[in-house]
C-alpha positions in Angstrom: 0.0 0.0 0.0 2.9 2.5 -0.2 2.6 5.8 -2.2 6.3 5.6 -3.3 7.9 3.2 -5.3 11.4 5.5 -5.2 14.3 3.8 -2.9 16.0 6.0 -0.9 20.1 6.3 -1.8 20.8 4.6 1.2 19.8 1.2 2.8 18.4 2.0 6.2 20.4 0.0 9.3 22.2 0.0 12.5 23.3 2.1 14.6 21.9 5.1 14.4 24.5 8.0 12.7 24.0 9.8 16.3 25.3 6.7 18.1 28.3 6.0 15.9 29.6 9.9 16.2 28.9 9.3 20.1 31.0 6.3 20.5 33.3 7.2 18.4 33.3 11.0 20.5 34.2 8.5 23.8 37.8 7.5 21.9 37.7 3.6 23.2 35.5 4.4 26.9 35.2 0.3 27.7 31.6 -0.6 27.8 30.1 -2.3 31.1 30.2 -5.3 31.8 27.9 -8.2 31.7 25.9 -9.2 34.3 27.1 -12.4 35.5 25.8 -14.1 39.3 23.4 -13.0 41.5 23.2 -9.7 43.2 21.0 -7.8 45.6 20.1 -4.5 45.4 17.1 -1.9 46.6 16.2 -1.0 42.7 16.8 -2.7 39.7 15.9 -0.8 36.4 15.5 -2.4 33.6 16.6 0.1 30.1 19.7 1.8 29.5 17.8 4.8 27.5 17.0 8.1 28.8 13.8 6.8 30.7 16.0 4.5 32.6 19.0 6.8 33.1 16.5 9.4 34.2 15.2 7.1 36.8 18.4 6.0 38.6 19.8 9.5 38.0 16.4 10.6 40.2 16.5 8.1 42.9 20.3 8.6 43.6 19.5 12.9 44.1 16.4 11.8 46.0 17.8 9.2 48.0 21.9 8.3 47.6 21.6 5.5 50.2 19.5 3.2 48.0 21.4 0.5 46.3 20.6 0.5 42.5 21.3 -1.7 39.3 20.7 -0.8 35.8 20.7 -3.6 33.2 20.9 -2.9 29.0 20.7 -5.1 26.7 22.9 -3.6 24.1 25.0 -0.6 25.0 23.5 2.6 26.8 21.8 5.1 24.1 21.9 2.4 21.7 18.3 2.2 21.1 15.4 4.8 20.3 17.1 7.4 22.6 20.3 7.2 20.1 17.9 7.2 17.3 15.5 9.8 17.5 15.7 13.4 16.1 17.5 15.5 19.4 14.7 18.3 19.2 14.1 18.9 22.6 10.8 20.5 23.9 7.9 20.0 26.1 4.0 20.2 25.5 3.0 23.2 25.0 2.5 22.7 20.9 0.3 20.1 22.0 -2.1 22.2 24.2 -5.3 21.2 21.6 -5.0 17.4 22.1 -4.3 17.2 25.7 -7.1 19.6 26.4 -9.3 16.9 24.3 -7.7 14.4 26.4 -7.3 15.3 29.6 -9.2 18.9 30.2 -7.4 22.0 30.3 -6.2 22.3 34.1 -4.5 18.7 33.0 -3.0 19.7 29.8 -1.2 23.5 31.7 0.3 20.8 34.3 2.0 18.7 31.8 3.0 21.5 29.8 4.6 22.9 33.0 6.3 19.3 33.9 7.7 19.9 30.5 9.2 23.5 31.4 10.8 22.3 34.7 12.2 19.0 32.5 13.3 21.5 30.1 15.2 23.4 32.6 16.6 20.2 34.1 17.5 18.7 30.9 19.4 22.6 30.2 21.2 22.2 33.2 22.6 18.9 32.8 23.4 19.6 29.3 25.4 22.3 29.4 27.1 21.8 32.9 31.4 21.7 32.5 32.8 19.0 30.8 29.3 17.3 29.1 29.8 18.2 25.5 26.2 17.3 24.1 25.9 19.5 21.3 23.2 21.4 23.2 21.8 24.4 21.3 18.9 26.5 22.8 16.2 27.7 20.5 12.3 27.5 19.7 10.4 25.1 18.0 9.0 25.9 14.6 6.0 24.5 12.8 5.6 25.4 9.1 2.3 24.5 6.6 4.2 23.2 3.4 0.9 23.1 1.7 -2.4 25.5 1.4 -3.9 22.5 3.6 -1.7 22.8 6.4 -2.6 26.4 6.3 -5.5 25.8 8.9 -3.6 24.3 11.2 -1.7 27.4 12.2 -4.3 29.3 14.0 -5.3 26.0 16.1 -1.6 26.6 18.2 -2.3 30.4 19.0 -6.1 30.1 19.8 -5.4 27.6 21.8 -2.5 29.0 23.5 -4.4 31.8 24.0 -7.3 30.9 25.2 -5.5 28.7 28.0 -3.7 32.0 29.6 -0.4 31.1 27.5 -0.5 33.9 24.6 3.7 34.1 24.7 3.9 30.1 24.3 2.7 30.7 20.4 2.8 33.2 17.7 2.1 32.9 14.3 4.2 33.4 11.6 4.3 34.7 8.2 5.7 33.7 5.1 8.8 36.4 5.4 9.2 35.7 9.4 9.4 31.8 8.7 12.2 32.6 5.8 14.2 34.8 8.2 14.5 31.2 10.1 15.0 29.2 6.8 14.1 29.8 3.3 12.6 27.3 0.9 10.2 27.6 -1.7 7.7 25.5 -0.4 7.5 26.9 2.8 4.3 29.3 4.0 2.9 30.6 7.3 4.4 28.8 10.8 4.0 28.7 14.2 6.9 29.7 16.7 6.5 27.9 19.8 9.0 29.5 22.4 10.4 26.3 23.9 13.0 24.6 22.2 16.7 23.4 21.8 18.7 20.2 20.2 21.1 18.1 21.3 22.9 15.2 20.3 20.9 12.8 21.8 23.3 9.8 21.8 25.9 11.9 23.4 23.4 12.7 26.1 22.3 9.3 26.6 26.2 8.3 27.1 27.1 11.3 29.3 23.3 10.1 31.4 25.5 6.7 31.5 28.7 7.8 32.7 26.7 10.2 35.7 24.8 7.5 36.7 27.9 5.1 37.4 29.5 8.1 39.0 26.4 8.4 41.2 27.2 4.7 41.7 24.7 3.3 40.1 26.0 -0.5 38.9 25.7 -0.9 35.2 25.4 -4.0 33.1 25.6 -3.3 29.3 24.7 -6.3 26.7 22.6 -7.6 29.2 19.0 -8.2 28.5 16.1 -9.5 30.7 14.8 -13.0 29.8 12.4 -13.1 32.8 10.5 -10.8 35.7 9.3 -12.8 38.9 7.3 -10.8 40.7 7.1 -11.0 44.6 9.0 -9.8 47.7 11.1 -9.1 46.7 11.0 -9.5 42.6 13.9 -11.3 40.6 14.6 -9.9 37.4 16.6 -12.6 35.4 19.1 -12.6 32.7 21.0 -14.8 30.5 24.2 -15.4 32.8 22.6 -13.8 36.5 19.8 -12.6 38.2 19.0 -9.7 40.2 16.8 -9.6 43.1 15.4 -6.1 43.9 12.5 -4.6 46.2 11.5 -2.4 43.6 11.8 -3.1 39.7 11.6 -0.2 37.0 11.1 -0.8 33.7 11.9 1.3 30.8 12.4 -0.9 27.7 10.1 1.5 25.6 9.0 -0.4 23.0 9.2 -3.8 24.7 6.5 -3.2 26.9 4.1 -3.2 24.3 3.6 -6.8 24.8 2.9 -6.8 28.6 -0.9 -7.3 29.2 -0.9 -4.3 31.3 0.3 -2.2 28.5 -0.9 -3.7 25.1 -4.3 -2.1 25.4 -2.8 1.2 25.0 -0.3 1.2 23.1 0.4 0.2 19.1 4.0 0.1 18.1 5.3 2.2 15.1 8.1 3.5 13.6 9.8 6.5 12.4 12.6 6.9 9.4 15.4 9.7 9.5 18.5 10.4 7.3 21.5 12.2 7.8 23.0 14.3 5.3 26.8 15.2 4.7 28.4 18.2 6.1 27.3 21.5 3.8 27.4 24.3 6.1 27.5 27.0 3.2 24.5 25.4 1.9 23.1 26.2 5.2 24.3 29.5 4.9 22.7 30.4 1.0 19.1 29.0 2.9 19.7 31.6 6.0 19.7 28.5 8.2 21.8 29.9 10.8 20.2 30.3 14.0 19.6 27.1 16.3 15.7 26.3 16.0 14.4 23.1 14.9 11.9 22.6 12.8 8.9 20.4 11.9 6.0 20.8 8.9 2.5 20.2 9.6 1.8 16.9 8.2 -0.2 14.4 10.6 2.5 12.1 9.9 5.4 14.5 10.5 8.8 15.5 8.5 10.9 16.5 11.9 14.2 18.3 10.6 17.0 19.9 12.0 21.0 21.2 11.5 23.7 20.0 13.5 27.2 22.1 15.0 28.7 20.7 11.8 26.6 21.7 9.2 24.5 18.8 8.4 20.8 18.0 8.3 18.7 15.2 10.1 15.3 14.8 8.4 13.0 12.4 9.9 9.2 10.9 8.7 7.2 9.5 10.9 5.0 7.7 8.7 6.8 4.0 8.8 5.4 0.8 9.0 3.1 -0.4 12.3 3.5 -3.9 13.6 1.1 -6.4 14.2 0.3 -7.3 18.0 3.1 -4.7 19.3 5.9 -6.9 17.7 8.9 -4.3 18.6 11.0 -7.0 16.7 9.3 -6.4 13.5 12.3 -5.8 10.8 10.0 -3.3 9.0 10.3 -1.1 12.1 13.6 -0.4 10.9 14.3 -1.6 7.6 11.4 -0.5 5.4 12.8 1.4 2.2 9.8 2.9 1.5 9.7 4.4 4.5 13.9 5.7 4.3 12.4 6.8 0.6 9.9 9.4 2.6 12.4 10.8 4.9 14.6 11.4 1.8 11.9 12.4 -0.4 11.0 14.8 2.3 14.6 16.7 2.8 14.6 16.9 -1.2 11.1 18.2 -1.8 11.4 20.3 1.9 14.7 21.8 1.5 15.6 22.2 -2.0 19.2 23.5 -1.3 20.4 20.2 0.0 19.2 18.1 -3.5 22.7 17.2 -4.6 23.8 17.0 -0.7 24.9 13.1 0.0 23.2 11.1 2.5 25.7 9.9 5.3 23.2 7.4 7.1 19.7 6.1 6.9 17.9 4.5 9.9 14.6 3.3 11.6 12.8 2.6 14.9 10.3 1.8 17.0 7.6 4.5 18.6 5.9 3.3 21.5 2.4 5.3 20.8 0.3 5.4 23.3 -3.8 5.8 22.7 -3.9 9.6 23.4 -0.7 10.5 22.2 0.9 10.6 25.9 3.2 8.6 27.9 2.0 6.8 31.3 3.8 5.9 34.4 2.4 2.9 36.3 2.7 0.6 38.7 1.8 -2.9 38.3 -1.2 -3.7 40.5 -0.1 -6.0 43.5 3.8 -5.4 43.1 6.7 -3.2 43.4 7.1 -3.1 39.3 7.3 0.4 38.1 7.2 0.8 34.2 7.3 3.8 32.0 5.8 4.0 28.0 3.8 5.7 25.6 6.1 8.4 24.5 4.4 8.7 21.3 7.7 10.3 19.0 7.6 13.1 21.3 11.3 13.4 21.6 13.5 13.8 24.5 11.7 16.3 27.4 9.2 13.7 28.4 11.7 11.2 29.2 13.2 13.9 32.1 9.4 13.7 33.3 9.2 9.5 33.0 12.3 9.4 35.0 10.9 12.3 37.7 7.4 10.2 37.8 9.0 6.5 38.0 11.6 7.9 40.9 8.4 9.0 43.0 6.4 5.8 42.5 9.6 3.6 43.7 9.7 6.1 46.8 5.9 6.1 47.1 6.2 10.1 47.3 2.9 11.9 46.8 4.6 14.5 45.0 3.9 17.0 42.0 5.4 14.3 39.8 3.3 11.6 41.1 -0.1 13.4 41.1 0.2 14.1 37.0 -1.9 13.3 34.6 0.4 11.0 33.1 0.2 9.3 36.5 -3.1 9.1 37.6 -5.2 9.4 34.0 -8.2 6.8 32.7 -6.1 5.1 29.3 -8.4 4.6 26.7 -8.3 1.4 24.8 -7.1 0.6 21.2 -9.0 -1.8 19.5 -8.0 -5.6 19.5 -5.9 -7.5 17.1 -6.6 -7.9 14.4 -7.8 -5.0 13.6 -5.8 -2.6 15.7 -3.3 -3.7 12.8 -4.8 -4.0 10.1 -6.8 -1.1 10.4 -3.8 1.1 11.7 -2.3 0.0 8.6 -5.3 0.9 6.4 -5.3 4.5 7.8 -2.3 5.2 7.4 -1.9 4.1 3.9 -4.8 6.8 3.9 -3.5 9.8 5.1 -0.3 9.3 3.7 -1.8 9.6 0.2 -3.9 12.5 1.5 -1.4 14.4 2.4 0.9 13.8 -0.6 -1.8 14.5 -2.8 -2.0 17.9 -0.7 1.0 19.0 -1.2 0.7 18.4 -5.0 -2.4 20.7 -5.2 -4.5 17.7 -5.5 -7.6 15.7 -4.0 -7.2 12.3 -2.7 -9.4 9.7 -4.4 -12.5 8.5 -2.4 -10.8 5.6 -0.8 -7.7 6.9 0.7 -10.0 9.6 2.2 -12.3 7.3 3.5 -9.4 5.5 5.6 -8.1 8.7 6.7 -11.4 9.3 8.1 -11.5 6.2 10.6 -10.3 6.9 13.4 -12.7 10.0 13.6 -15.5 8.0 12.8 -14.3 5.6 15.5 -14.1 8.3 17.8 -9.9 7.3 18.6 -7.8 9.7 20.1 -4.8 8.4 17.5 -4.7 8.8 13.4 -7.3 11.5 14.0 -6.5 14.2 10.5 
């Protein structure tokens, strides 16, 4: 059911271009090692990606006494939070949905989580000796077609209307091109929080605090098995760890827990890295730090990096069947790649004859209104964190805050969030949670190319863009 039969120049794979510059930034820093035995500790967190490294990071600042050990499979940063776009901001350019979702008093308090993980995030970042490629500016939304057009105003009412006004201004044509110029782009939306980073250097500097903190560490070490009890037993290929509390923060992984597979489908999301062309940059006006996004349903996420080079991502790849976070198409679909490239080309003109350096894919743990949840697991000490939805980096800060005050049973600000203590609406079943996912998306994906040739969609891709809204879902709603 693809819309594109073009293959992109490269073949998508691992690792992630973010992660190679990372390790390679680290000049031979040994990995940790494997767990091997049986030990005892007060906490054992399971995910070596910001969620996880959040956590311990949070319990050893809230309570340094408690004994903690983190387990990765693969190598800290390695998975989505090595993979993902490094535009950091928080919620307020989601306002409209979460005031669908959650009311308006509930939609202001995650917004303001995101601020203060903003801030946090800022702080760590920047402080001596982390060199994370951290580079403060705003987000930008610009309508790449007459149809995204409509969308602008939705950011400032809203914003507006909530007692926000400075969180969103529109922009016009000439004040999105003082930003970045390309033919295709129109009107915008500045929203005033915003910054990038390299996110697999954070994830690795998140590593190397947390075993300072001392925090023990076991890299390429994965959980075969959870017994839950008092205390719990996480087990792994070689060892075991027994732990009054257990966090997990596999994102994607949790999908198939029966806790969790009601709310949350598992896509996937394609971005490319160019070559370095900072004069190219330069002829588009590109030179200030603001990343940017268009206003597609199924986004193209782009921004520049310290060494001239563009990351354009589309989040418009495949969706597995029954949560399968193994699913090869999660990261190896070409048509997929194809879109993120055909994006960047068709987006920003001035980088057609620009070589692509890397092409990769992964897993996005969405949740059934678009936001993440922290739990714990009815009748144990198991703490888990998902639902992140492709929203980037600032909500893991906010995971890590929530799951640190559920271990320590704190009734705190972070605990008493929506994203804590909200009703999760169901998905529907299998088969038809994929199937039909898939259906819809083929829809609006040939909706919105058709928009941004100046043309109407034929009858049936707008009838399966039209789904979920029929359906009354709170996901794949146009």
């Amino acid at each position: 059911m693809s819309q594109s039969s073009a293959l992109p120049s490269a073949v998508p794979g691992d690792p992630s271009w973010w992660f190679a510059e990372a390790i390679d930034a680290e000049r031979g820093r040994p990995d940790s090692s494997h767990l091997s035995g049986s030990i005892t500790v007060d906490v054992a967190i399971v995910g070596g990606g910001f969620t996880g490294l959040w956590t311990a990071l949070a319990l050893k600042e809230r309570a340094p006494q408690l004994s903690i050990a983190l387990i990765e499979a693969s190598r800290c940063g390695s998975g989505a939070s090595g993979k993902n776009g490094g535009k950091v901001s928080g919620y307020w350019g989601s306002l409209a949905g979460m005031e669908a979702n959650i009311g308006a008093a509930g939609a202001l308090a995650v917004a303001r989580a995101g601020a203060r993980a903003q801030d946090a995030i800022r702080a760590f970042a920047t402080a001596p000796g982390r060199d994370v490629w951290w580079r403060d500016g705003a987000s930008i939304r610009v309508s790449a077609s007459p149809a995204q057009d409509a969308k602008i105003k939705g950011y400032v009412e809203t914003a507006r209307r909530l007692g926000v006004p400075d969180m969103a201004h529109e922009l016009t044509p000439d004040e999105v091109a003082a930003y970045c110029r390309s033919p295709v782009f129109r009107g915008g939306v500045y929203l005033a929080e915003g910054a990038t980073v390299q996110p697999a250097r954070l994830a690795r500097e998140l590593r190397r605090a947390v075993i300072e903190a001392g925090v023990s560490v076991f890299e390429n070490t994965r959980m075969v098995g959870l017994d839950a009890g008092t205390p719990s037993r996480v087990r792994t290929p070689d060892g075991e760890i027994i732990a009054r509390e257990v966090v997990l923060a596999t994102n994607t992984e949790l999908a198939k827990r029966p806790e969790v597979k009601p709310h949350v489908s598992v896509f996937s999301s394609f971005a490319l890295m160019t070559d370095a062309a900072p004069e190219k940059l330069a002829a588009m006006g590109w030179n200030r730090d603001e990343g940017l996004a268009d206003l597609r349903m199924f986004v193209h996420y782009f921004r520049k990096t310290v060494d001239g080079r563009i990351l354009m991502g589309s989040g418009s790849g495949p969706i597995s069947f029954g949560g399968n976070a193994r699913d090869p198409r999660l990261t190896t679909d070409l048509a997929s790649a194809a879109r993120a490239e055909k994006g960047l080309r068709r987006l920003l003109p001035g980088f057609a004859d620009v070589g692509i350096a890397k092409i990769w894919g992964g897993g996005i743990d969405v949740s059934s209104d678009r936001l993440p949840f922290f739990r714990t697991v009815p009748g144990t000490r198991i703490h888990y964190g998902c639902g992140y939805s492709g929203h980037g980096v600032n909500p893991t800060y906010i995971g890590g805050q929530c799951l640190a005050s559920l271990v320590l049973n704190a009734r705190d600000d972070w605990a008493s969030l929506p994203l804590c203590t909200r009703s999760l609406p169901s998905l529907p079943p299998e088969p038809f949670r994929a199937v039909g996912g898939r259906l819809v998306r083929w829809g609006i994906i040939g909706c919105e190319e058709a928009e941004e040739r100046g043309e109407r969609a034929g009858p049936a891709m707008s009838t399966a863009a039209a789904i979920p809204k029929l359906f009354g879902l709170r996901i794949g709603t146009r």
